[in-house]
N, CA and C atoms as an extended XYZ file, in Angstrom:
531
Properties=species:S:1:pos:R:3:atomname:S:1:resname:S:1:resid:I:1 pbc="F F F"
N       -16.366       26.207       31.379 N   UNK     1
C       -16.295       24.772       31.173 CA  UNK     1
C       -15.248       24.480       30.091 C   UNK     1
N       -14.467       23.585       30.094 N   UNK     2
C       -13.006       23.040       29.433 CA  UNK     2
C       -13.628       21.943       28.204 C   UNK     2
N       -13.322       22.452       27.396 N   UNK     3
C       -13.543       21.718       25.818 CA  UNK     3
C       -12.131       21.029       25.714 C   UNK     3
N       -12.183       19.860       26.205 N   UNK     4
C       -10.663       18.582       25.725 CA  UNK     4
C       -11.869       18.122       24.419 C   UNK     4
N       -10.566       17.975       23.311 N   UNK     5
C       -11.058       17.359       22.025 CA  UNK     5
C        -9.652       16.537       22.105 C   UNK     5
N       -10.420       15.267       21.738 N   UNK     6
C        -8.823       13.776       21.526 CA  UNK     6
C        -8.666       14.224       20.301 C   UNK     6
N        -7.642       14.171       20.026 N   UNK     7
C        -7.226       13.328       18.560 CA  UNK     7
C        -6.949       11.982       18.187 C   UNK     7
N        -7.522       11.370       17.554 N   UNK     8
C        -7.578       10.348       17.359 CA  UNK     8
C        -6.750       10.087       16.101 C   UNK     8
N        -5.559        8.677       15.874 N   UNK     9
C        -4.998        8.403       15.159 CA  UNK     9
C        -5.645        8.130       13.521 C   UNK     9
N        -4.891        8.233       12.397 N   UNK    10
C        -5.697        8.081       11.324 CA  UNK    10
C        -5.885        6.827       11.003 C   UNK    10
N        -6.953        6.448       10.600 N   UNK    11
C        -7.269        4.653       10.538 CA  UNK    11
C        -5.869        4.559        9.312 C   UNK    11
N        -5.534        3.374        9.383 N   UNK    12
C        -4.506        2.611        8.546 CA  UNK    12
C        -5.929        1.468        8.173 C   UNK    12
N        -5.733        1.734        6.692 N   UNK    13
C        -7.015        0.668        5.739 CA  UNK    13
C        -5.931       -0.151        4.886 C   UNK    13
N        -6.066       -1.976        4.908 N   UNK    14
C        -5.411       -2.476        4.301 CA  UNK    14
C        -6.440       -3.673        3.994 C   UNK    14
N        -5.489       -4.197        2.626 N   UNK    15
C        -6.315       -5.399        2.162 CA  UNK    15
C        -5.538       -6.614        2.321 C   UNK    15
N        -6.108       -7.254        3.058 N   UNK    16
C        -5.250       -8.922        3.853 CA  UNK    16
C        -5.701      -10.043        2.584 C   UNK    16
N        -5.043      -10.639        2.432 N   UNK    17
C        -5.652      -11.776        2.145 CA  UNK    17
C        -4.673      -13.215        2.854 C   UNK    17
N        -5.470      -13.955        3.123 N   UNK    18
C        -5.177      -15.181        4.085 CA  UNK    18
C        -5.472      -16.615        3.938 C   UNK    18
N        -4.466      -17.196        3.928 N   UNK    19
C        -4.579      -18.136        2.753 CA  UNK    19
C        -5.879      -18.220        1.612 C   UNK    19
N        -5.569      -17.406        0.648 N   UNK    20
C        -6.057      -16.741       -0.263 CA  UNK    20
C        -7.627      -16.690       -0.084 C   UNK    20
N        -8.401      -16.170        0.780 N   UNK    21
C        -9.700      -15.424        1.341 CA  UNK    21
C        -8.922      -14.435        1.455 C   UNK    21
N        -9.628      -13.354        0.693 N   UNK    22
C        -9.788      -11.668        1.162 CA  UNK    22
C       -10.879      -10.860        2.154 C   UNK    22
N       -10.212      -10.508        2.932 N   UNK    23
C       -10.553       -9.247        3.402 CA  UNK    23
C       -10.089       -7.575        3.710 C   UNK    23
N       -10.983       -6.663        4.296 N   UNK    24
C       -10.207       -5.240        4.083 CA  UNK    24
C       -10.225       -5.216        6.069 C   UNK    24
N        -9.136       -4.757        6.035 N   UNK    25
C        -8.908       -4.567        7.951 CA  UNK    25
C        -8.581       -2.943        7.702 C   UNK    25
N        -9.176       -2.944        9.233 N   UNK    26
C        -8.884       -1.150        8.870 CA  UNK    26
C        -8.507       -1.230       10.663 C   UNK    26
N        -7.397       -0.146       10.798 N   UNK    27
C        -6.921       -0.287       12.211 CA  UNK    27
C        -6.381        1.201       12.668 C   UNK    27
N        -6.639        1.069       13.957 N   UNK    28
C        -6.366        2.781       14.443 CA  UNK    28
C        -5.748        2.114       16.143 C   UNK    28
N        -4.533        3.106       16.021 N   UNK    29
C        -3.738        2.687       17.736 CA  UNK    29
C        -4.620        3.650       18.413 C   UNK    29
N        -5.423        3.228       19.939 N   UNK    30
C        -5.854        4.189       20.907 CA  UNK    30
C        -5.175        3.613       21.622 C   UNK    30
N        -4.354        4.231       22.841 N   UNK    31
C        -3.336        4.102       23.436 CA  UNK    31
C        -2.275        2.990       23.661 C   UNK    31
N        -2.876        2.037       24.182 N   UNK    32
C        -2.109        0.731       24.507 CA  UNK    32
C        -2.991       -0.071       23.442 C   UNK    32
N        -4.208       -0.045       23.327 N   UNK    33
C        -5.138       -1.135       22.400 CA  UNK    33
C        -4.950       -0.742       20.971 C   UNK    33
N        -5.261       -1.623       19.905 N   UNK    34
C        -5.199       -1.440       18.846 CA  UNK    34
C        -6.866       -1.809       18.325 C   UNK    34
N        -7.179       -0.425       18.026 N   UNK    35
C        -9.012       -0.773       17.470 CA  UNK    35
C        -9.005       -1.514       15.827 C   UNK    35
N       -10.099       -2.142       15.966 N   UNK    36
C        -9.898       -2.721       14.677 CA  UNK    36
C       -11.373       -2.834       13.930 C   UNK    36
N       -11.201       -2.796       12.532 N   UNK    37
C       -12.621       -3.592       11.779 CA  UNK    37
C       -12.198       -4.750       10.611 C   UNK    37
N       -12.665       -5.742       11.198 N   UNK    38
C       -12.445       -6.474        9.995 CA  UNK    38
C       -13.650       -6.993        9.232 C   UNK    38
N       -13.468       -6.596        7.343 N   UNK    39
C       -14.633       -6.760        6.837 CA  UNK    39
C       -16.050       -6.242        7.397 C   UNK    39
N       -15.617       -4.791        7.512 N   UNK    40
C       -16.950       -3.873        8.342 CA  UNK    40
C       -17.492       -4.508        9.196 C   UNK    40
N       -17.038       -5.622       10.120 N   UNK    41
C       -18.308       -6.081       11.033 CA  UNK    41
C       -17.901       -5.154       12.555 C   UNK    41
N       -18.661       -5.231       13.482 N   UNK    42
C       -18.347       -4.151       14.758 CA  UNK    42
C       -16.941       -4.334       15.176 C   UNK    42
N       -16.358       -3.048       15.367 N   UNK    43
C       -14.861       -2.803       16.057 CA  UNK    43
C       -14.820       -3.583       17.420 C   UNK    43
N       -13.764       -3.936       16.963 N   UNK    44
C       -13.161       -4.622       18.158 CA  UNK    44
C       -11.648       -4.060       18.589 C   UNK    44
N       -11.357       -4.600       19.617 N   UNK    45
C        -9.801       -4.056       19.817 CA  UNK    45
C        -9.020       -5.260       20.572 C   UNK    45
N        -7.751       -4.956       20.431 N   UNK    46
C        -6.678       -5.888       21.199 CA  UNK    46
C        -5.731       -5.141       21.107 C   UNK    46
N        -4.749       -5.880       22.415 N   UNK    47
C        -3.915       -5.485       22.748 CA  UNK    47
C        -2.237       -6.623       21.832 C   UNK    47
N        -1.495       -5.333       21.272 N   UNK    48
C        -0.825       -6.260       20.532 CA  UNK    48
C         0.808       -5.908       20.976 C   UNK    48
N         1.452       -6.755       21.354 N   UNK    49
C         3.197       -6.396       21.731 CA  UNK    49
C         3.929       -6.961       21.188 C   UNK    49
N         5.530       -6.352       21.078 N   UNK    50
C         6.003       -6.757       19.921 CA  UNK    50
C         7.318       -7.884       21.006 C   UNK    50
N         7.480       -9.379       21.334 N   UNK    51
C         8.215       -9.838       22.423 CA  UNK    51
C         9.316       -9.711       21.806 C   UNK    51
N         9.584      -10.398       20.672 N   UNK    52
C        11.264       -9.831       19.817 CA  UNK    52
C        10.847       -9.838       18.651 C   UNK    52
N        11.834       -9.559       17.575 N   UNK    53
C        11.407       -9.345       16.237 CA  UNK    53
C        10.841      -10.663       15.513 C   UNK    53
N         9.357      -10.709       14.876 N   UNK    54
C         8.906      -11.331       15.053 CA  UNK    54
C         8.472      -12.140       15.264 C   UNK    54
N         8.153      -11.951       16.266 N   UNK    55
C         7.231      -12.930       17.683 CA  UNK    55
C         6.369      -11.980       18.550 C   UNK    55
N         4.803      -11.664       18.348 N   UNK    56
C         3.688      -11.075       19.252 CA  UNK    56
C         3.183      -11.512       19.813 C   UNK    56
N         3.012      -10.968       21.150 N   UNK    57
C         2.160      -11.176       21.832 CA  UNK    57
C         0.880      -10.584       21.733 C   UNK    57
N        -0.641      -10.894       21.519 N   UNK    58
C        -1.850      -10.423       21.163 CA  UNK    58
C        -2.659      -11.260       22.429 C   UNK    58
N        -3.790      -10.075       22.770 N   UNK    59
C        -4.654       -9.890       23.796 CA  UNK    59
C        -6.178      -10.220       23.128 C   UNK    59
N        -6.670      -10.450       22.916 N   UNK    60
C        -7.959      -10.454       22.442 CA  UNK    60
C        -9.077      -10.923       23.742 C   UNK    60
N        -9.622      -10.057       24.277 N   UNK    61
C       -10.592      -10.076       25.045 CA  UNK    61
C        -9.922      -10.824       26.148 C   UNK    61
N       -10.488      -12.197       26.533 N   UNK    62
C       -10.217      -12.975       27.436 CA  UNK    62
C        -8.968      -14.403       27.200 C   UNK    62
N        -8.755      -14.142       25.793 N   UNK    63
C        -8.098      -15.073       24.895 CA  UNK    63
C        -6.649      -14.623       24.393 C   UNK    63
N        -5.193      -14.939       24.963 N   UNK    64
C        -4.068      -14.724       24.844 CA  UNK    64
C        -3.276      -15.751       23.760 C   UNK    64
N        -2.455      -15.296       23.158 N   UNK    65
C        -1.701      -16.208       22.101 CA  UNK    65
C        -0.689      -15.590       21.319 C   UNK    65
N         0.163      -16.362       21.475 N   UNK    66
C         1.521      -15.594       20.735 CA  UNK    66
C         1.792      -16.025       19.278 C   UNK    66
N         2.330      -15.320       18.309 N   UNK    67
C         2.150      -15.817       16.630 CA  UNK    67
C         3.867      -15.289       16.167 C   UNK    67
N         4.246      -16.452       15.726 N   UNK    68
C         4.894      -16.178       14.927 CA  UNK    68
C         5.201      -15.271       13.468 C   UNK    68
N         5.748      -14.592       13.004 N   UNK    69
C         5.638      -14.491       11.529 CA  UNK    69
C         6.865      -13.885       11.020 C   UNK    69
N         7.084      -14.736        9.322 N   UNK    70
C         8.180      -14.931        8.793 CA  UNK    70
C         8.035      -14.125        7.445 C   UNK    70
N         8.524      -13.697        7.377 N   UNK    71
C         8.606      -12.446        6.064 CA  UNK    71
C         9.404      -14.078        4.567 C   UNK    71
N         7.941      -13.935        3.814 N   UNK    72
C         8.639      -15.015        2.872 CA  UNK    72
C         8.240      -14.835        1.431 C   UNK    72
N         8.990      -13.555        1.071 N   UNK    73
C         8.895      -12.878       -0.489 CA  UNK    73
C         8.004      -12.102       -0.053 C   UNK    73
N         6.835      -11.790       -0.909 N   UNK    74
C         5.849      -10.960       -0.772 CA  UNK    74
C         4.680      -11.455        0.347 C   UNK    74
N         4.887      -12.700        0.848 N   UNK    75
C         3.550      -12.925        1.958 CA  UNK    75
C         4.494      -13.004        2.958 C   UNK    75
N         3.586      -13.575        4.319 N   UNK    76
C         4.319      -13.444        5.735 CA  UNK    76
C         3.878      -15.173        5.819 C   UNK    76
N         4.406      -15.821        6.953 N   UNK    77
C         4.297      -17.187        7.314 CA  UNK    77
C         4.137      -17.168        8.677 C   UNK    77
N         2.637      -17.384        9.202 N   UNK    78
C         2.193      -16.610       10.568 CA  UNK    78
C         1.746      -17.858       11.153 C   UNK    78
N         2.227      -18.497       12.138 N   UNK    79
C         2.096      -19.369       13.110 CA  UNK    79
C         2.100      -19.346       14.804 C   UNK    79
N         0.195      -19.568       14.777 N   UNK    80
C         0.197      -18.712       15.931 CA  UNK    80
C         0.128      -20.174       17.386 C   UNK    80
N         0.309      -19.767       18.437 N   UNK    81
C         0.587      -20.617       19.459 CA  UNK    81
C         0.078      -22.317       19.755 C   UNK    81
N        -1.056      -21.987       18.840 N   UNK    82
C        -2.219      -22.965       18.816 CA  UNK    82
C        -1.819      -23.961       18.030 C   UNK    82
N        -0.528      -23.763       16.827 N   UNK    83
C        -0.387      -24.188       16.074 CA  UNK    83
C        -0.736      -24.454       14.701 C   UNK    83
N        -1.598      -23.638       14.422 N   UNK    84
C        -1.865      -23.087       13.208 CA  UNK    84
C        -1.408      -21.954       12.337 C   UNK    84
N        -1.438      -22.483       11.134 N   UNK    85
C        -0.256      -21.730       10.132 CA  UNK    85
C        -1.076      -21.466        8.987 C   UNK    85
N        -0.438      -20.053        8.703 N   UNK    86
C        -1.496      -19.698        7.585 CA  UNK    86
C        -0.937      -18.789        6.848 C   UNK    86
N        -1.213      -18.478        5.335 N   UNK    87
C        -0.201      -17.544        4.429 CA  UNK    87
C        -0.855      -16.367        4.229 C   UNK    87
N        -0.275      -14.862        4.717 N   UNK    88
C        -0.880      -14.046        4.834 CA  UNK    88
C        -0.090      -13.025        4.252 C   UNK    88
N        -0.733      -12.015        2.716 N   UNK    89
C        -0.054      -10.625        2.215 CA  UNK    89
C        -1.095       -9.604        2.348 C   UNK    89
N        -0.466       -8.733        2.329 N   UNK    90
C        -0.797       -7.104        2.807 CA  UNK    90
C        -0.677       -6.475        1.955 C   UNK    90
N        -1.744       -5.484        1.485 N   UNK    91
C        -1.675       -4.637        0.858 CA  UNK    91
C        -2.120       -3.068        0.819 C   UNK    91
N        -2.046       -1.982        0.685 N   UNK    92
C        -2.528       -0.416        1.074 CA  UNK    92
C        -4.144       -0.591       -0.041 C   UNK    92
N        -4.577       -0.611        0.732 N   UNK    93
C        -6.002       -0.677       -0.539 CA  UNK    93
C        -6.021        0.553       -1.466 C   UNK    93
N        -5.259        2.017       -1.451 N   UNK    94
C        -4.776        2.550       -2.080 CA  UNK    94
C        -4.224        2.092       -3.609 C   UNK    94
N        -3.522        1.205       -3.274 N   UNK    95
C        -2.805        0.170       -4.124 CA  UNK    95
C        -3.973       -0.764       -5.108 C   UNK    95
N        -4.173       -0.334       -6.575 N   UNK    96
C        -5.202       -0.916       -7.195 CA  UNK    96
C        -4.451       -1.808       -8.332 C   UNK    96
N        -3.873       -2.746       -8.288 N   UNK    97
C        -3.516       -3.475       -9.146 CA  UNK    97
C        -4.707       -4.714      -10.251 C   UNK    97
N        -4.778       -3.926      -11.298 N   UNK    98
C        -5.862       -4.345      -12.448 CA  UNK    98
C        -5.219       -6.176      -12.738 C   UNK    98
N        -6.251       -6.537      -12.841 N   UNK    99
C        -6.437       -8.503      -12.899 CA  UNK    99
C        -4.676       -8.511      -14.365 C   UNK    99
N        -4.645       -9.249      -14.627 N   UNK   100
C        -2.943       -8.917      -15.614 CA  UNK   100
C        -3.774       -9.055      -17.084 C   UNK   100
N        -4.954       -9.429      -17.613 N   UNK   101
C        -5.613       -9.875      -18.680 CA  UNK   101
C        -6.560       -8.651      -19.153 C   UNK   101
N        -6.109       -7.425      -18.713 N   UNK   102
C        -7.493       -6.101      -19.148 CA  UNK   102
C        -6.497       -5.671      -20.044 C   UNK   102
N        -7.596       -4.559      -20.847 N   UNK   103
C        -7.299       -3.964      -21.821 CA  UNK   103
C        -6.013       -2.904      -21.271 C   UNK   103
N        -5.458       -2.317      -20.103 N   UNK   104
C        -4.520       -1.473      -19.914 CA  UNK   104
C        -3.249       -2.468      -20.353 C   UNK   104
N        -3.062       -3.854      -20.427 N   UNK   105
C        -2.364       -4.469      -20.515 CA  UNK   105
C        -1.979       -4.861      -22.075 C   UNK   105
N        -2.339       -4.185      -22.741 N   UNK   106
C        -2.497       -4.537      -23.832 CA  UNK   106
C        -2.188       -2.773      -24.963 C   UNK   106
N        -1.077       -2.912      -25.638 N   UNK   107
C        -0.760       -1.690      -25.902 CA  UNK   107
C         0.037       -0.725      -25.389 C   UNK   107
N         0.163        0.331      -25.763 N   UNK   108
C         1.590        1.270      -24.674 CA  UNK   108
C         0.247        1.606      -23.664 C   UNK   108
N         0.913        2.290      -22.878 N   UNK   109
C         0.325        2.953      -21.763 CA  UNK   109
C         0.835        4.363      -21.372 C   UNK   109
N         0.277        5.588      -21.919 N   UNK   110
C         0.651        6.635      -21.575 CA  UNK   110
C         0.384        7.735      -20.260 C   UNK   110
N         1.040        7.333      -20.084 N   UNK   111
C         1.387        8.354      -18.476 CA  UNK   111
C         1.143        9.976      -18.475 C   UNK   111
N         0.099       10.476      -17.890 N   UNK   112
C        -0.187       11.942      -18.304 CA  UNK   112
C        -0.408       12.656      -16.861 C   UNK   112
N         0.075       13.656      -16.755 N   UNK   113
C         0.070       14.639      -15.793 CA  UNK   113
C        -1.380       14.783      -15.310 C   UNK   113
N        -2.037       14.606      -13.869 N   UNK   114
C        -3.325       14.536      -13.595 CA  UNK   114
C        -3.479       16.271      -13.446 C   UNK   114
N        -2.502       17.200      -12.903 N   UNK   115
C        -2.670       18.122      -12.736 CA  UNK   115
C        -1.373       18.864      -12.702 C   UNK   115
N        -1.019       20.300      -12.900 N   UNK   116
C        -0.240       21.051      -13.141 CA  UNK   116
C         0.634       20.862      -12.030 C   UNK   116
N         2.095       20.610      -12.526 N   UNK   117
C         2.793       20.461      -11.319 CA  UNK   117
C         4.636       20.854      -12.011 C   UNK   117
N         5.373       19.873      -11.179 N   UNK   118
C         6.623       19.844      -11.439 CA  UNK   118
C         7.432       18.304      -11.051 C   UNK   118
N         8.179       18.204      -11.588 N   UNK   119
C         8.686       16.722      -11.620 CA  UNK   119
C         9.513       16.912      -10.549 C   UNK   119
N         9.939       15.800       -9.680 N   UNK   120
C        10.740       15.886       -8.546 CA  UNK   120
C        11.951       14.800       -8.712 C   UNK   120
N        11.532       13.836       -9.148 N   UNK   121
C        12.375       12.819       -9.547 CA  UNK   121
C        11.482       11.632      -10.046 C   UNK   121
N        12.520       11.530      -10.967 N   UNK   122
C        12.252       10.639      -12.184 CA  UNK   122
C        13.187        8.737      -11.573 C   UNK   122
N        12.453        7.687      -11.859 N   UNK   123
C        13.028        6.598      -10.996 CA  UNK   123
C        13.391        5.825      -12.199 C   UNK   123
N        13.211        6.322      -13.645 N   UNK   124
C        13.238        4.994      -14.493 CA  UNK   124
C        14.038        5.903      -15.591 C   UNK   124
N        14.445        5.221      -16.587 N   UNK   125
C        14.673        6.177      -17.966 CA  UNK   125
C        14.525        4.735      -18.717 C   UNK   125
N        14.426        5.745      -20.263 N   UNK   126
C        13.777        4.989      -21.331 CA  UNK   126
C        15.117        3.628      -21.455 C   UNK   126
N        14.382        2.693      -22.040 N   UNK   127
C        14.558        1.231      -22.284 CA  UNK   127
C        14.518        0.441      -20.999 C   UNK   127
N        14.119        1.279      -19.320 N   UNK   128
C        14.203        0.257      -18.452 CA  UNK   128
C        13.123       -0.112      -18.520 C   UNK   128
N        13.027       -1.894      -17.719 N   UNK   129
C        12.247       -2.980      -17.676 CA  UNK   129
C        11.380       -2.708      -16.252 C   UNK   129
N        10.001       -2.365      -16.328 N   UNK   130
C         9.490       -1.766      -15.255 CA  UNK   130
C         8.243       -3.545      -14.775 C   UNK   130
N         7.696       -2.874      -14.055 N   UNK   131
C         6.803       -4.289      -13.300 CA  UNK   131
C         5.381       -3.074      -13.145 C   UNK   131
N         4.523       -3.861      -13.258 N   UNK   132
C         3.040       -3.303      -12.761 CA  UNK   132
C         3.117       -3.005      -11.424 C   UNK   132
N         2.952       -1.513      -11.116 N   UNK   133
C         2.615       -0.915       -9.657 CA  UNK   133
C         4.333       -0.597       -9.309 C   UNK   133
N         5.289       -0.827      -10.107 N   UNK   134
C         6.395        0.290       -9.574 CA  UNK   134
C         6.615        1.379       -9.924 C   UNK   134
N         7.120        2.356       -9.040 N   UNK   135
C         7.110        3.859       -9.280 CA  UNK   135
C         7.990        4.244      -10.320 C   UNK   135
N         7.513        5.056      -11.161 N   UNK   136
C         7.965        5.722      -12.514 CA  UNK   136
C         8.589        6.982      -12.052 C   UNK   136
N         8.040        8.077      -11.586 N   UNK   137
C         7.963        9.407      -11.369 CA  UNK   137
C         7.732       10.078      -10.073 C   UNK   137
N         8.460       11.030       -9.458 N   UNK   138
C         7.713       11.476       -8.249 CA  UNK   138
C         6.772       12.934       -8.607 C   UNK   138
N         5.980       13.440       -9.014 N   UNK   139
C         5.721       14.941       -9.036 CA  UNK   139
C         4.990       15.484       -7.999 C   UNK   139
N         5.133       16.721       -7.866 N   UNK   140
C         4.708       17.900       -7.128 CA  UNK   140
C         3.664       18.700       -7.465 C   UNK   140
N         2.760       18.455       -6.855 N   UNK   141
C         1.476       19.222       -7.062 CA  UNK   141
C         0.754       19.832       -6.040 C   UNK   141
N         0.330       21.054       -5.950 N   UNK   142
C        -0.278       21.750       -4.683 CA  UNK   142
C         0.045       20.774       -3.519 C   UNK   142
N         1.669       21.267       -3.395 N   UNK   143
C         2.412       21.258       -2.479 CA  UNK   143
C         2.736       19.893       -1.984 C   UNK   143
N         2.331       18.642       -2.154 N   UNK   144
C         1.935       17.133       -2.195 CA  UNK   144
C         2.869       16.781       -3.302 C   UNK   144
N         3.623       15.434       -3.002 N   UNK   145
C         4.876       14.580       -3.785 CA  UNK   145
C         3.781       14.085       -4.001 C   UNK   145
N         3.336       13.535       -5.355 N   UNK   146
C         2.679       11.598       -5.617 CA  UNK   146
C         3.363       11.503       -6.345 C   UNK   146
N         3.768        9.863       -6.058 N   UNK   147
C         4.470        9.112       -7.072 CA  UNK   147
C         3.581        8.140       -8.127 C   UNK   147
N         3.705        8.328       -9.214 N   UNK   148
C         3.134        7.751      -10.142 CA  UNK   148
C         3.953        6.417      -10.215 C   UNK   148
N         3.067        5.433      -10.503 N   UNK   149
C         3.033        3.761      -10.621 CA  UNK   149
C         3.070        3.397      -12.125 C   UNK   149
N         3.063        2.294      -12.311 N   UNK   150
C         3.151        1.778      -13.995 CA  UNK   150
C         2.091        0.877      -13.954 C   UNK   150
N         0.945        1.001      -14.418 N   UNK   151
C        -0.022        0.703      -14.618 CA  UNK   151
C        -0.057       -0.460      -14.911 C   UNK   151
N         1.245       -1.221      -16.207 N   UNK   152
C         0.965       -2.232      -16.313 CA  UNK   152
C         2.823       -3.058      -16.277 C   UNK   152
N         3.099       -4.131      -16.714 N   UNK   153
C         4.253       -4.229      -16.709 CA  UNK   153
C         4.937       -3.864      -18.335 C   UNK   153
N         6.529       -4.039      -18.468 N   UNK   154
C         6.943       -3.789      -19.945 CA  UNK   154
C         8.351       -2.846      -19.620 C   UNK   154
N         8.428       -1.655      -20.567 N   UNK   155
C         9.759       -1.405      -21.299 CA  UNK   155
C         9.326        0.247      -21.311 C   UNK   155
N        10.032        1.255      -20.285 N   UNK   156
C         9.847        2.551      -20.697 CA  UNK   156
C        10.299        2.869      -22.047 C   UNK   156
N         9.149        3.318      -23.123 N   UNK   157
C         9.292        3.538      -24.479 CA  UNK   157
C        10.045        4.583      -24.595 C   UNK   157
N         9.274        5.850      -23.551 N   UNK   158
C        10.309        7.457      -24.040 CA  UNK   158
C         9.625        7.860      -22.553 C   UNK   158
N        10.725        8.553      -22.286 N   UNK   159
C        10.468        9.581      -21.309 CA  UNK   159
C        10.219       11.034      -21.303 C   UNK   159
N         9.292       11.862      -21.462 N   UNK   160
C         9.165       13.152      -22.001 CA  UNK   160
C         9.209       14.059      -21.524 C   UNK   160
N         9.710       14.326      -20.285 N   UNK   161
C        10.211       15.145      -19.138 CA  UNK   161
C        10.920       14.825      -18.459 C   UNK   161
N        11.888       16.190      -17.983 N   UNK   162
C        13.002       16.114      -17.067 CA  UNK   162
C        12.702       16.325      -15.774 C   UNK   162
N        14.161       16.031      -14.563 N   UNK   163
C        13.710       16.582      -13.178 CA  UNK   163
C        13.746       18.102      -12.929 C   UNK   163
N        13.032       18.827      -12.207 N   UNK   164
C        13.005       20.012      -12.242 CA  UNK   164
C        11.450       20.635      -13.089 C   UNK   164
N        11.223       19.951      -14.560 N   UNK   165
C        10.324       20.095      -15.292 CA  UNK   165
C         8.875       20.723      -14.671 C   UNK   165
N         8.224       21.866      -15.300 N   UNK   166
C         6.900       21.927      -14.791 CA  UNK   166
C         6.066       21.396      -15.893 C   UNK   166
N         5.034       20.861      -15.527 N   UNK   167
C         4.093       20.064      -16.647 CA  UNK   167
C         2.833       20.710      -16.424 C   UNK   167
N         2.204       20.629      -17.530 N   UNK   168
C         0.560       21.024      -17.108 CA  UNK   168
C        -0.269       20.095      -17.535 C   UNK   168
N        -1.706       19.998      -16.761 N   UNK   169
C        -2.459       19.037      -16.799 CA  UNK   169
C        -2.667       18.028      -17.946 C   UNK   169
N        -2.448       17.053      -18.199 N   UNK   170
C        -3.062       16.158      -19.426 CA  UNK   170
C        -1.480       16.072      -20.404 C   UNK   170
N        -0.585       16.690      -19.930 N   UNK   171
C         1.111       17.016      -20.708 CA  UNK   171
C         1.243       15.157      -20.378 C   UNK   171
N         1.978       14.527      -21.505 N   UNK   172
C         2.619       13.144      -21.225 CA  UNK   172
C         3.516       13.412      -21.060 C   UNK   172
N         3.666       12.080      -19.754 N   UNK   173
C         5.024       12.247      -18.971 CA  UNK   173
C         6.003       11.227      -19.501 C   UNK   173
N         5.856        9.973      -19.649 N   UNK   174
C         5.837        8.638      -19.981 CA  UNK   174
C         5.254        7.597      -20.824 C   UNK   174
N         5.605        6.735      -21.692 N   UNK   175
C         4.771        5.881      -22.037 CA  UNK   175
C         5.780        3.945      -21.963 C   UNK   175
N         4.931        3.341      -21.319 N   UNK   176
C         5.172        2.284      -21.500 CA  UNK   176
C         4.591        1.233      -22.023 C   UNK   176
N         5.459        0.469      -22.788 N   UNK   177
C         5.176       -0.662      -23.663 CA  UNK   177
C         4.808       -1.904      -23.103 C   UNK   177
């Protein structure tokens, strides 16, 4: 007897918010349909096509409708057939950006090696003007690039490693002001 095992695509988990109501959508392509959960309630799926750059066509059960959407700074401007318009940004829920008023915001912020690695590339040097959640550093660790983020916004104070560099756990990499 023949053991077929699918593979199934890896869910893509993101955090929507729409005209400013949040929710978390989590989505996985099975072949032509696109499965979905929004705000954990039961999966559903639709069928979604792309007619030209953006402009979709979406299937939902028995219910067809085409949506516009306009890339406008950091949100999209999504106007779907019906005529309704609504302001919608995306985010990797990965992506944890702290409220701008906490204590990380307040003081330097030192950047420390989570685990023994090596630097791969470095994106900033000291006196640049960085933003909360842009990448500082790429390092290498059991075999895996992560790029380290800037926790908060400000002014790389000092940079304390080079590219190439091996660091060990808890070693500062960075500190920003």
């Amino acid at each position: 007897m023949a053991y077929e095992r699918k593979a199934r695509a890896a869910a893509l988990k993101l955090r929507i918010n729409v005209d400013n109501e949040s929710h978390m959508l989590e989505m996985r392509a099975n072949g032509p349909l696109t499965e979905y959960v929004l705000d954990g309630e039961a999966p559903s799926s639709a069928s979604i096509e792309e007619i030209r750059p953006g402009v979709l066509s979406i299937l939902l059960g028995a219910c067809s409708f085409t949506v516009n959407v306009v890339a406008n700074g950091d949100t999209y401007e999504v106007v779907s057939s019906d005529g309704l318009c609504h302001s919608i940004s995306v985010s990797d829920t990965r992506d944890r950006p702290g409220p701008p008023d906490t204590c990380a915001s307040k003081g330097p912020a030192v950047i420390r090696a989570q685990m023994p690695g090596k630097i791969v590339t470095l994106l900033v040097e000291a006196g640049a003007r960085v933003e909360a959640g842009q990448g500082l550093i790429v390092v290498e660790a059991m075999k895996m690039q992560n790029e380290v983020k800037a926790p908060k916004s400000g002014v790389i104070a000092k940079v304390h490693v080079a590219e190439g560099a091996r660091v060990a756990a808890g070693e500062t990499l960075i500190v920003v002001e």
